[in-house]
C-alpha positions as CSV (number, residue, x, y, z in Angstrom):
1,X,163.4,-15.5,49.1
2,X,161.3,-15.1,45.6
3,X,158.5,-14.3,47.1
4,X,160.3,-12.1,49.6
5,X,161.8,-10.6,46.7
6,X,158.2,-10.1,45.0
7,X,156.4,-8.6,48.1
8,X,159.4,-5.9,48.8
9,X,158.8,-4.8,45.0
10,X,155.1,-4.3,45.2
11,X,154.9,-2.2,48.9
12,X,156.8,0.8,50.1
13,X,157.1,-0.4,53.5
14,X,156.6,-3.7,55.1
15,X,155.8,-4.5,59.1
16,X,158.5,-7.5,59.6
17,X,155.5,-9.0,61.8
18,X,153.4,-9.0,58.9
19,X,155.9,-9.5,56.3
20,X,156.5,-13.0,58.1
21,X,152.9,-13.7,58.2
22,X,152.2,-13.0,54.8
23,X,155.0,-15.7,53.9
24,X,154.3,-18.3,56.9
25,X,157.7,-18.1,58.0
26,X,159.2,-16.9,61.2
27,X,160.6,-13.6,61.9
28,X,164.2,-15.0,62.3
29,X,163.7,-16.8,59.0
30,X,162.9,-13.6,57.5
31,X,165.6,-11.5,58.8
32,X,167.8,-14.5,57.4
33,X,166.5,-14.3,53.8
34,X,166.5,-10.4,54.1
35,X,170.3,-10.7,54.7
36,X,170.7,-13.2,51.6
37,X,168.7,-10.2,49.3
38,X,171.1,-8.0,50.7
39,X,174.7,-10.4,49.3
40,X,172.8,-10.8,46.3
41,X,172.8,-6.6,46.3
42,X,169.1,-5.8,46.9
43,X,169.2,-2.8,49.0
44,X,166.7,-3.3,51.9
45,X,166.3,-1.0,54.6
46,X,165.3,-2.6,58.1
47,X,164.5,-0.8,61.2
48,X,164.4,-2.8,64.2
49,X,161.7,-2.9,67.0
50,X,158.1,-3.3,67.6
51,X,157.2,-1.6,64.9
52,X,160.5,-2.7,62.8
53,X,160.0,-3.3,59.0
54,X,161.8,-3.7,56.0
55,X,161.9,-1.5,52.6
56,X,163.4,-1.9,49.3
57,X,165.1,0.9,47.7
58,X,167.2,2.7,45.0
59,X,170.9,1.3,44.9
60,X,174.1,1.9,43.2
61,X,173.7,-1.1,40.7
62,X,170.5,-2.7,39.2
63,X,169.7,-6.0,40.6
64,X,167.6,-8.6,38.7
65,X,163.7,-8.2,38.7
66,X,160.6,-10.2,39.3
67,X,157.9,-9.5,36.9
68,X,154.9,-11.7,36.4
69,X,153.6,-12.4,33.0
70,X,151.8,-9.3,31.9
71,X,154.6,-7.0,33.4
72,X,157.1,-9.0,31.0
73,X,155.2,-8.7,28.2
74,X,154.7,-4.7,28.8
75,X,157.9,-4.5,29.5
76,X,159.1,-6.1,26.1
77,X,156.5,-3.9,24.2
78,X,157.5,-0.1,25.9
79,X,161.0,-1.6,24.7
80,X,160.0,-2.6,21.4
81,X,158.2,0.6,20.7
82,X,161.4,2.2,21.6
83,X,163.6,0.4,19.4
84,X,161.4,1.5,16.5
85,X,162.3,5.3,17.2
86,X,160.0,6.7,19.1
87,X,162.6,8.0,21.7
88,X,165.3,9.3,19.4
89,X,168.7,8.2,20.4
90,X,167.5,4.8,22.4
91,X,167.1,2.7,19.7
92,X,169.9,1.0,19.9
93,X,169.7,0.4,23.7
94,X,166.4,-0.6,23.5
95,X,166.9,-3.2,21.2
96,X,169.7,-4.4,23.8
97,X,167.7,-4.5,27.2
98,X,165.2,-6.2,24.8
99,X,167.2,-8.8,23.9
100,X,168.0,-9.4,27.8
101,X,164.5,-9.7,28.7
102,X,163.4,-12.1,26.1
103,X,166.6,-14.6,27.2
104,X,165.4,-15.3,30.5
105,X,161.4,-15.2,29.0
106,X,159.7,-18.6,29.7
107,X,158.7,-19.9,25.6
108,X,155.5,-18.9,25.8
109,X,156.2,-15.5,26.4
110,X,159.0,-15.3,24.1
111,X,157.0,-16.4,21.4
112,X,154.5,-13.6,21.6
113,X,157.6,-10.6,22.0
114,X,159.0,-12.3,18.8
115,X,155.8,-12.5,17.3
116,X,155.6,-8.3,18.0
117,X,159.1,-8.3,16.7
118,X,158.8,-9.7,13.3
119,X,155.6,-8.6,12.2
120,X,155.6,-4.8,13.1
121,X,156.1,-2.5,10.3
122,X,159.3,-0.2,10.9
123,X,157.9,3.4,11.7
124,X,158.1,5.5,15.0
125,X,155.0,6.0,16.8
126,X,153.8,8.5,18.9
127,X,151.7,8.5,22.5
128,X,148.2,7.6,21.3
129,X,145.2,5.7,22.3
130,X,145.8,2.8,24.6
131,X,146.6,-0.6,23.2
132,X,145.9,-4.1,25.1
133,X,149.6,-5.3,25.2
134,X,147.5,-8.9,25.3
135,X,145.6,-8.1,22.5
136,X,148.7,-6.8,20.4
137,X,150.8,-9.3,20.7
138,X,148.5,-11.9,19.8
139,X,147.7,-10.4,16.2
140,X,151.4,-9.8,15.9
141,X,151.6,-13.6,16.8
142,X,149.0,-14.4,13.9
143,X,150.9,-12.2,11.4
144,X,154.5,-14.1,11.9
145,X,152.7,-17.7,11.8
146,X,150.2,-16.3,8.9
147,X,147.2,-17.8,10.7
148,X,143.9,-16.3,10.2
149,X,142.6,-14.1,13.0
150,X,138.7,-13.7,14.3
151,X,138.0,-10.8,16.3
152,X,135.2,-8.3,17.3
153,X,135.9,-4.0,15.7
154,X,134.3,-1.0,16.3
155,X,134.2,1.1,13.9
156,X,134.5,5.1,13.8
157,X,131.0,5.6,13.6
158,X,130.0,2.8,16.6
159,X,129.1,0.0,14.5
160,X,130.3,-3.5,16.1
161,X,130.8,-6.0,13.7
162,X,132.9,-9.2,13.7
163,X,135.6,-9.8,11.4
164,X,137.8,-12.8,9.5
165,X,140.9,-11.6,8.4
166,X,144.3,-13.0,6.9
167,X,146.5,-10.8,9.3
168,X,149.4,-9.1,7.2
169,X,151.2,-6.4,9.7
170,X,151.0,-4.1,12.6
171,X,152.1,-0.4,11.8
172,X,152.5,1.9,14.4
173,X,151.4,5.3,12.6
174,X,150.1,8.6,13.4
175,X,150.1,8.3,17.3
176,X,148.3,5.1,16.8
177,X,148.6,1.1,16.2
178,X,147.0,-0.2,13.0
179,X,146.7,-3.9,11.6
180,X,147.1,-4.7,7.5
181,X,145.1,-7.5,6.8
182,X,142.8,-9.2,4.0
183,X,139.7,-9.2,4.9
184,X,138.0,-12.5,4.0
185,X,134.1,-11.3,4.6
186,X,134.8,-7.9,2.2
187,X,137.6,-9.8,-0.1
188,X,139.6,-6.6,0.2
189,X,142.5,-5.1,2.2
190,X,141.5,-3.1,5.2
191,X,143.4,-1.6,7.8
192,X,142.3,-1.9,11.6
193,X,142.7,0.7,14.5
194,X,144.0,-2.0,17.3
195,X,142.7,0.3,20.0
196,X,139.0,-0.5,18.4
197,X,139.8,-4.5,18.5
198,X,138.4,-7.0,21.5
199,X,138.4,-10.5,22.0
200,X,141.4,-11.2,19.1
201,X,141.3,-14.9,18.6
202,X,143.5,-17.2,16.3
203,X,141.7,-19.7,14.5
204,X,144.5,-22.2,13.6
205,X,143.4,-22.3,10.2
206,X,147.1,-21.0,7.9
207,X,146.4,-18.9,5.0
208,X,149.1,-17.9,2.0
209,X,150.1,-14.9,2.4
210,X,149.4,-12.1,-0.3
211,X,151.1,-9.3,-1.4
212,X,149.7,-5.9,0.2
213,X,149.3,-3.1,-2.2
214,X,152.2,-0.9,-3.2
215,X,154.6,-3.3,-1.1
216,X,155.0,-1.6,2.2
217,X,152.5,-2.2,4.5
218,X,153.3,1.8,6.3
219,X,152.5,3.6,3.2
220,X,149.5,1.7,2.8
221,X,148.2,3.0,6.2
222,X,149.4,6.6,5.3
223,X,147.5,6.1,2.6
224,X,144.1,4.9,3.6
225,X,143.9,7.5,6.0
226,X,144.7,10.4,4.2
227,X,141.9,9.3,2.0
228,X,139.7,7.9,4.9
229,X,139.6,9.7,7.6
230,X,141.0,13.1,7.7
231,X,138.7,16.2,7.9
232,X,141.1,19.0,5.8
233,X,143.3,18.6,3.5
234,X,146.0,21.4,4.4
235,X,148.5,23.0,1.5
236,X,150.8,25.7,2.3
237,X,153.6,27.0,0.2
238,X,156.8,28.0,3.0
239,X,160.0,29.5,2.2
240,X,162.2,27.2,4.0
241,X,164.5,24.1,2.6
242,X,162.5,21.0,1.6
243,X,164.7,18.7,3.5
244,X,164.1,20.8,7.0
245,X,160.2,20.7,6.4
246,X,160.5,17.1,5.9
247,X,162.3,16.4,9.3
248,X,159.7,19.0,11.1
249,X,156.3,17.3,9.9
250,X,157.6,13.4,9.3
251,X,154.7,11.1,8.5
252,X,152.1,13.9,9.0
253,X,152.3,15.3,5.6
254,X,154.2,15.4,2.0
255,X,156.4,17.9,1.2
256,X,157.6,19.1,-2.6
257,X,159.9,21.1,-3.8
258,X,158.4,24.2,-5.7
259,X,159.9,26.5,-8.5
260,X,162.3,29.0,-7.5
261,X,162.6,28.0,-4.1
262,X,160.7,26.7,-1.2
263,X,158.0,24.2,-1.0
264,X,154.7,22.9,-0.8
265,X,153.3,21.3,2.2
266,X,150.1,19.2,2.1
267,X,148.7,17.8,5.4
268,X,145.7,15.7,5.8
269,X,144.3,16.5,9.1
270,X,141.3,16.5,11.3
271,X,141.8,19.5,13.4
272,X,143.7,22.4,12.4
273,X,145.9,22.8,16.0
274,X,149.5,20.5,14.3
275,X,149.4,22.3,11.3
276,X,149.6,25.3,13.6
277,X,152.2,23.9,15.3
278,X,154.6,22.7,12.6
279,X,154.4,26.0,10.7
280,X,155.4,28.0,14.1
281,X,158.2,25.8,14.7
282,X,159.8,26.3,11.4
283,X,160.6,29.4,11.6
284,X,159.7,30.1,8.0
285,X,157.6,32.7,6.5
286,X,154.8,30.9,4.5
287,X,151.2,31.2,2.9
288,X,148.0,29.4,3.1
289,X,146.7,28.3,-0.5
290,X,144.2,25.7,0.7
291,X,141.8,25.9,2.5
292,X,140.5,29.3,3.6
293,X,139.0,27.8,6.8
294,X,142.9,27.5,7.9
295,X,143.6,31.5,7.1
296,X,140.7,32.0,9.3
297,X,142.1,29.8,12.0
298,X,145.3,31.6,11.9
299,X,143.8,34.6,12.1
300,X,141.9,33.9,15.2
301,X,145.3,32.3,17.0
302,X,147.4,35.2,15.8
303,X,145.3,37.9,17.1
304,X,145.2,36.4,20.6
305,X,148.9,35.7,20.9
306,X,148.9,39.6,20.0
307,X,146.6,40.0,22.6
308,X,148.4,38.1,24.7
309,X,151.7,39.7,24.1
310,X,150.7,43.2,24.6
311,X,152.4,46.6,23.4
312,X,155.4,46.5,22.1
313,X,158.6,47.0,23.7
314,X,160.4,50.3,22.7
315,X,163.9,49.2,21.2
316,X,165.9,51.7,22.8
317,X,165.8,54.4,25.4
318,X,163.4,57.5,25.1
319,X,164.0,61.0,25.4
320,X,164.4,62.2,29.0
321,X,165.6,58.3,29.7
Protein backbone atom coordinates (compact mmCIF):
# COMPACT_ATOMS: atom_id res chain seq x y z
CA UNK A 1 0.00 0.00 0.00
CA UNK A 2 3.18 2.45 0.63
CA UNK A 3 4.39 2.03 -2.43
CA UNK A 4 0.91 2.18 -3.97
CA UNK A 5 0.64 5.26 -2.10
CA UNK A 6 4.17 6.58 -3.49
CA UNK A 7 3.48 5.66 -7.26
CA UNK A 8 -0.17 7.44 -7.28
CA UNK A 9 1.77 10.75 -5.90
CA UNK A 10 4.44 10.81 -8.56
CA UNK A 11 2.02 10.09 -11.92
CA UNK A 12 -1.13 11.69 -13.11
CA UNK A 13 -2.68 8.72 -14.31
CA UNK A 14 -1.83 5.07 -13.88
CA UNK A 15 -2.89 1.86 -16.36
CA UNK A 16 -4.25 -0.62 -13.46
CA UNK A 17 -2.37 -3.26 -15.80
CA UNK A 18 0.77 -1.54 -15.35
CA UNK A 19 0.19 -0.22 -11.98
CA UNK A 20 0.08 -4.03 -10.94
CA UNK A 21 3.14 -4.76 -12.75
CA UNK A 22 5.18 -2.12 -11.51
CA UNK A 23 4.30 -3.50 -7.85
CA UNK A 24 4.31 -7.43 -8.73
CA UNK A 25 1.03 -7.81 -7.47
CA UNK A 26 -2.16 -8.86 -9.11
CA UNK A 27 -4.82 -6.72 -10.46
CA UNK A 28 -7.34 -7.90 -7.69
CA UNK A 29 -4.69 -7.30 -5.10
CA UNK A 30 -4.43 -3.88 -6.32
CA UNK A 31 -7.99 -2.97 -6.55
CA UNK A 32 -7.97 -4.26 -2.85
CA UNK A 33 -5.30 -1.92 -1.60
CA UNK A 34 -6.85 0.86 -3.80
CA UNK A 35 -10.04 0.43 -1.73
CA UNK A 36 -7.91 0.42 1.72
CA UNK A 37 -6.27 4.15 0.34
CA UNK A 38 -9.64 5.12 -0.17
CA UNK A 39 -10.98 4.29 4.09
CA UNK A 40 -7.86 5.80 4.94
CA UNK A 41 -9.37 9.03 2.78
CA UNK A 42 -7.05 9.11 -0.28
CA UNK A 43 -9.17 10.15 -3.07
CA UNK A 44 -8.45 7.80 -5.97
CA UNK A 45 -10.30 7.81 -9.07
CA UNK A 46 -10.64 4.41 -10.97
CA UNK A 47 -12.14 3.78 -14.19
CA UNK A 48 -12.82 0.38 -15.11
CA UNK A 49 -12.06 -1.56 -18.35
CA UNK A 50 -9.36 -2.44 -20.70
CA UNK A 51 -7.90 0.58 -20.49
CA UNK A 52 -9.08 1.18 -16.66
CA UNK A 53 -6.66 3.04 -14.36
CA UNK A 54 -6.42 4.74 -11.28
CA UNK A 55 -5.61 8.54 -10.34
CA UNK A 56 -5.02 10.43 -7.20
CA UNK A 57 -6.58 13.69 -6.67
CA UNK A 58 -7.62 16.82 -4.74
CA UNK A 59 -10.00 15.95 -1.69
CA UNK A 60 -11.92 17.66 1.01
CA UNK A 61 -9.30 16.84 3.79
CA UNK A 62 -5.44 16.39 3.59
CA UNK A 63 -4.34 12.97 3.99
CA UNK A 64 -0.79 12.08 5.25
CA UNK A 65 2.13 12.21 2.64
CA UNK A 66 5.10 10.16 1.46
CA UNK A 67 8.12 12.14 0.84
CA UNK A 68 11.60 10.63 0.48
CA UNK A 69 14.53 12.10 2.08
CA UNK A 70 15.40 15.18 0.07
CA UNK A 71 11.53 16.11 -0.32
CA UNK A 72 11.45 16.16 3.68
CA UNK A 73 14.29 18.15 4.04
CA UNK A 74 12.92 20.82 1.33
CA UNK A 75 9.98 20.67 2.68
CA UNK A 76 11.28 21.57 6.34
CA UNK A 77 13.44 24.36 4.75
CA UNK A 78 10.45 26.32 2.42
CA UNK A 79 8.82 26.05 6.01
CA UNK A 80 11.53 27.34 7.86
CA UNK A 81 12.23 30.19 5.58
CA UNK A 82 8.63 30.99 6.15
CA UNK A 83 8.61 31.04 9.67
CA UNK A 84 11.33 33.66 9.53
CA UNK A 85 8.98 36.18 7.73
CA UNK A 86 9.40 36.02 4.40
CA UNK A 87 5.54 35.46 3.77
CA UNK A 88 4.08 38.05 6.09
CA UNK A 89 1.29 36.64 8.16
CA UNK A 90 2.54 32.72 8.00
CA UNK A 91 4.88 32.77 10.38
CA UNK A 92 3.13 31.37 12.95
CA UNK A 93 1.69 28.55 10.84
CA UNK A 94 4.77 27.79 9.52
CA UNK A 95 6.41 27.27 12.51
CA UNK A 96 3.35 24.76 13.31
CA UNK A 97 3.32 22.48 10.12
CA UNK A 98 7.07 22.56 10.85
CA UNK A 99 6.86 21.20 14.00
CA UNK A 100 4.54 18.30 12.45
CA UNK A 101 6.98 17.40 9.91
CA UNK A 102 10.00 17.17 12.07
CA UNK A 103 7.82 14.64 14.58
CA UNK A 104 7.41 11.96 12.21
CA UNK A 105 11.25 12.83 10.70
CA UNK A 106 13.52 9.62 11.03
CA UNK A 107 16.83 11.24 13.55
CA UNK A 108 18.88 11.78 10.93
CA UNK A 109 16.77 14.08 9.28
CA UNK A 110 15.58 15.73 12.22
CA UNK A 111 18.97 16.50 13.28
CA UNK A 112 19.81 18.42 10.15
CA UNK A 113 16.08 20.64 10.19
CA UNK A 114 17.13 21.39 13.87
CA UNK A 115 20.52 22.08 12.96
CA UNK A 116 18.75 24.83 10.23
CA UNK A 117 16.63 25.85 13.09
CA UNK A 118 19.06 26.90 15.77
CA UNK A 119 21.71 28.34 13.88
CA UNK A 120 19.93 30.67 11.30
CA UNK A 121 20.07 34.26 12.11
CA UNK A 122 16.41 35.75 12.48
CA UNK A 123 15.85 38.01 9.31
CA UNK A 124 13.36 37.55 6.41
CA UNK A 125 14.75 36.67 3.14
CA UNK A 126 13.67 37.26 -0.15
CA UNK A 127 13.66 34.91 -3.60
CA UNK A 128 17.33 34.81 -4.53
CA UNK A 129 19.86 32.60 -5.97
CA UNK A 130 19.36 28.90 -5.46
CA UNK A 131 20.62 27.23 -2.36
CA UNK A 132 21.49 23.29 -2.09
CA UNK A 133 18.99 22.42 0.70
CA UNK A 134 21.80 19.50 1.21
CA UNK A 135 24.42 21.76 1.34
CA UNK A 136 22.52 24.28 3.82
CA UNK A 137 21.60 22.16 6.22
CA UNK A 138 24.86 20.65 6.67
CA UNK A 139 26.71 24.10 7.62
CA UNK A 140 23.69 24.89 9.71
CA UNK A 141 24.49 21.40 11.21
CA UNK A 142 28.23 22.51 11.87
CA UNK A 143 27.18 25.88 13.34
CA UNK A 144 24.73 24.14 16.21
CA UNK A 145 27.55 21.35 17.04
CA UNK A 146 30.43 24.17 16.54
CA UNK A 147 32.43 21.77 14.40
CA UNK A 148 34.75 23.13 11.92
CA UNK A 149 33.65 23.05 8.38
CA UNK A 150 35.94 22.34 4.99
CA UNK A 151 34.48 23.36 1.82
CA UNK A 152 35.32 24.54 -1.72
CA UNK A 153 33.98 28.84 -2.58
CA UNK A 154 33.94 30.82 -5.48
CA UNK A 155 34.41 33.95 -5.18
CA UNK A 156 32.75 37.14 -6.99
CA UNK A 157 35.43 37.46 -9.31
CA UNK A 158 35.79 33.44 -10.23
CA UNK A 159 38.54 32.49 -8.08
CA UNK A 160 38.06 28.81 -6.50
CA UNK A 161 39.80 28.37 -3.48
CA UNK A 162 39.31 26.04 -0.51
CA UNK A 163 38.45 27.06 2.79
CA UNK A 164 38.68 26.02 6.87
CA UNK A 165 36.42 27.78 8.78
CA UNK A 166 34.90 27.85 12.49
CA UNK A 167 31.16 28.09 11.23
CA UNK A 168 29.27 30.83 13.34
CA UNK A 169 25.65 31.39 11.58
CA UNK A 170 23.59 31.36 8.55
CA UNK A 171 21.77 34.77 7.72
CA UNK A 172 19.34 34.90 5.23
CA UNK A 173 19.85 38.65 3.85
CA UNK A 174 19.33 40.67 0.84
CA UNK A 175 17.54 37.94 -1.34
CA UNK A 176 20.35 35.77 -0.45
CA UNK A 177 21.81 33.03 2.14
CA UNK A 178 25.15 33.97 3.78
CA UNK A 179 27.42 31.97 6.42
CA UNK A 180 29.41 33.93 9.51
CA UNK A 181 32.34 32.13 10.11
CA UNK A 182 36.15 32.54 11.38
CA UNK A 183 38.15 31.84 8.87
CA UNK A 184 41.13 29.74 10.18
CA UNK A 185 43.53 30.22 6.79
CA UNK A 186 42.90 34.32 6.89
CA UNK A 187 42.51 34.42 10.89
CA UNK A 188 39.56 36.79 10.32
CA UNK A 189 35.78 36.84 10.06
CA UNK A 190 34.42 36.43 6.65
CA UNK A 191 31.05 36.02 5.42
CA UNK A 192 30.18 33.37 2.59
CA UNK A 193 27.50 33.56 -0.24
CA UNK A 194 26.10 29.73 0.31
CA UNK A 195 24.95 29.76 -3.33
CA UNK A 196 28.96 30.02 -4.22
CA UNK A 197 29.76 26.88 -1.66
CA UNK A 198 30.24 23.00 -3.00
CA UNK A 199 31.29 19.93 -1.49
CA UNK A 200 30.53 21.40 2.43
CA UNK A 201 32.24 18.77 4.57
CA UNK A 202 32.40 18.53 8.54
CA UNK A 203 35.66 17.73 9.76
CA UNK A 204 34.79 16.42 13.36
CA UNK A 205 37.38 18.47 14.82
CA UNK A 206 35.07 21.07 17.76
CA UNK A 207 36.32 24.49 17.99
CA UNK A 208 35.26 27.22 20.86
CA UNK A 209 33.19 29.43 19.71
CA UNK A 210 34.05 33.24 19.47
CA UNK A 211 32.23 36.17 19.63
CA UNK A 212 31.32 37.68 16.11
CA UNK A 213 31.83 41.44 15.89
CA UNK A 214 29.21 43.79 17.07
CA UNK A 215 27.15 40.77 18.47
CA UNK A 216 24.59 40.03 15.85
CA UNK A 217 25.68 38.01 13.29
CA UNK A 218 22.73 39.99 10.54
CA UNK A 219 24.26 43.30 11.10
CA UNK A 220 27.49 42.01 10.49
CA UNK A 221 26.38 40.83 6.94
CA UNK A 222 24.59 44.14 6.34
CA UNK A 223 27.57 45.47 7.09
CA UNK A 224 30.19 43.76 5.02
CA UNK A 225 28.31 44.20 2.12
CA UNK A 226 27.53 47.63 2.22
CA UNK A 227 31.19 48.12 2.41
CA UNK A 228 32.01 45.12 0.06
CA UNK A 229 30.12 44.83 -2.58
CA UNK A 230 27.72 47.39 -3.51
CA UNK A 231 28.32 49.54 -6.67
CA UNK A 232 26.43 53.19 -5.41
CA UNK A 233 25.98 54.43 -2.48
CA UNK A 234 22.36 56.13 -2.88
CA UNK A 235 21.30 59.24 -0.42
CA UNK A 236 18.08 60.98 -0.94
CA UNK A 237 16.36 63.37 1.37
CA UNK A 238 12.14 62.50 1.18
CA UNK A 239 9.44 64.33 2.74
CA UNK A 240 7.63 61.51 4.22
CA UNK A 241 7.68 60.11 8.03
CA UNK A 242 10.85 58.18 9.08
CA UNK A 243 8.98 55.29 10.47
CA UNK A 244 7.01 54.70 6.85
CA UNK A 245 10.40 54.87 4.95
CA UNK A 246 11.71 52.40 7.29
CA UNK A 247 8.89 49.74 6.72
CA UNK A 248 9.13 50.50 2.63
CA UNK A 249 13.00 49.82 2.22
CA UNK A 250 13.64 47.32 5.41
CA UNK A 251 17.19 45.84 5.26
CA UNK A 252 18.00 47.62 1.93
CA UNK A 253 19.00 50.84 3.40
CA UNK A 254 19.23 53.27 6.70
CA UNK A 255 16.99 55.82 7.19
CA UNK A 256 17.45 59.16 9.65
CA UNK A 257 15.51 61.64 10.68
CA UNK A 258 16.54 65.16 9.26
CA UNK A 259 15.91 68.73 10.72
CA UNK A 260 12.55 70.14 10.25
CA UNK A 261 11.07 67.23 8.90
CA UNK A 262 11.55 64.32 6.69
CA UNK A 263 14.49 62.16 6.22
CA UNK A 264 17.54 60.93 4.78
CA UNK A 265 17.72 57.71 2.95
CA UNK A 266 21.06 55.98 2.16
CA UNK A 267 21.06 52.79 0.10
CA UNK A 268 24.04 50.81 -0.92
CA UNK A 269 23.18 49.24 -4.16
CA UNK A 270 24.53 47.83 -7.31
CA UNK A 271 22.00 48.78 -9.83
CA UNK A 272 19.94 51.73 -9.63
CA UNK A 273 16.26 49.87 -10.61
CA UNK A 274 15.10 49.29 -6.26
CA UNK A 275 15.96 52.52 -5.41
CA UNK A 276 13.64 53.47 -8.22
CA UNK A 277 11.17 51.40 -6.97
CA UNK A 278 11.08 52.28 -3.29
CA UNK A 279 10.99 56.07 -3.92
CA UNK A 280 7.82 55.44 -6.37
CA UNK A 281 6.09 53.49 -3.87
CA UNK A 282 6.31 56.01 -1.22
CA UNK A 283 4.44 58.26 -2.50
CA UNK A 284 6.62 61.10 -1.18
CA UNK A 285 8.13 63.95 -2.97
CA UNK A 286 12.01 63.76 -2.49
CA UNK A 287 15.52 64.89 -3.90
CA UNK A 288 18.59 63.26 -5.01
CA UNK A 289 21.74 64.60 -3.03
CA UNK A 290 24.08 61.72 -4.00
CA UNK A 291 25.05 60.66 -6.56
CA UNK A 292 24.35 62.53 -9.83
CA UNK A 293 24.41 59.28 -11.89
CA UNK A 294 20.96 58.56 -10.03
CA UNK A 295 19.36 62.11 -11.15
CA UNK A 296 20.41 61.02 -14.50
CA UNK A 297 18.70 57.69 -14.15
CA UNK A 298 15.56 59.24 -13.10
CA UNK A 299 15.60 61.34 -15.65
CA UNK A 300 15.86 58.87 -18.33
CA UNK A 301 12.81 56.60 -16.51
CA UNK A 302 10.73 59.70 -16.03
CA UNK A 303 10.81 60.82 -19.53
CA UNK A 304 9.72 57.47 -20.86
CA UNK A 305 6.88 56.92 -18.49
CA UNK A 306 5.89 60.50 -19.88
CA UNK A 307 6.37 59.03 -23.10
CA UNK A 308 4.55 56.37 -22.27
CA UNK A 309 1.66 58.14 -20.77
CA UNK A 310 0.90 60.48 -23.42
CA UNK A 311 -1.00 63.92 -23.48
CA UNK A 312 -2.74 64.81 -20.85
CA UNK A 313 -6.28 64.23 -20.13
CA UNK A 314 -8.46 67.49 -20.13
CA UNK A 315 -10.04 67.75 -16.47
CA UNK A 316 -13.31 68.73 -17.59
CA UNK A 317 -15.51 69.24 -20.61
CA UNK A 318 -14.55 71.73 -23.51
CA UNK A 319 -16.38 74.27 -25.13
CA UNK A 320 -18.94 72.90 -27.65
CA UNK A 321 -18.84 69.51 -25.31
Amino acid sequence: MLRLLSLLQTHRYWPGRELAERLGVSERTLRRDVDRLRELGYPVDSNRGVAGGYQLRSGAAMPPLLLDDEEAVAIAVGLHTAALGAVAGIEETSVRALAKVVQVMPPRLRNRVEALRSSTAPVAPGGGPTVDAVTLTVIAQTCRDTEMLRFAYTSRGGEETRRLVEPHRLVPLWHRWYLVAWDVGRNDWRTFRVDRITEPKATGALFVPREVPGGDAAEFVRRRNLTVSRRHRVVVEVDADAADVRRAVASWGTVEEADGGGCRLTMHVDTFDWPTLVLASLGADFHVVDPPEFRDYLRDRAERFLRAAGPRSPDGPQDGS
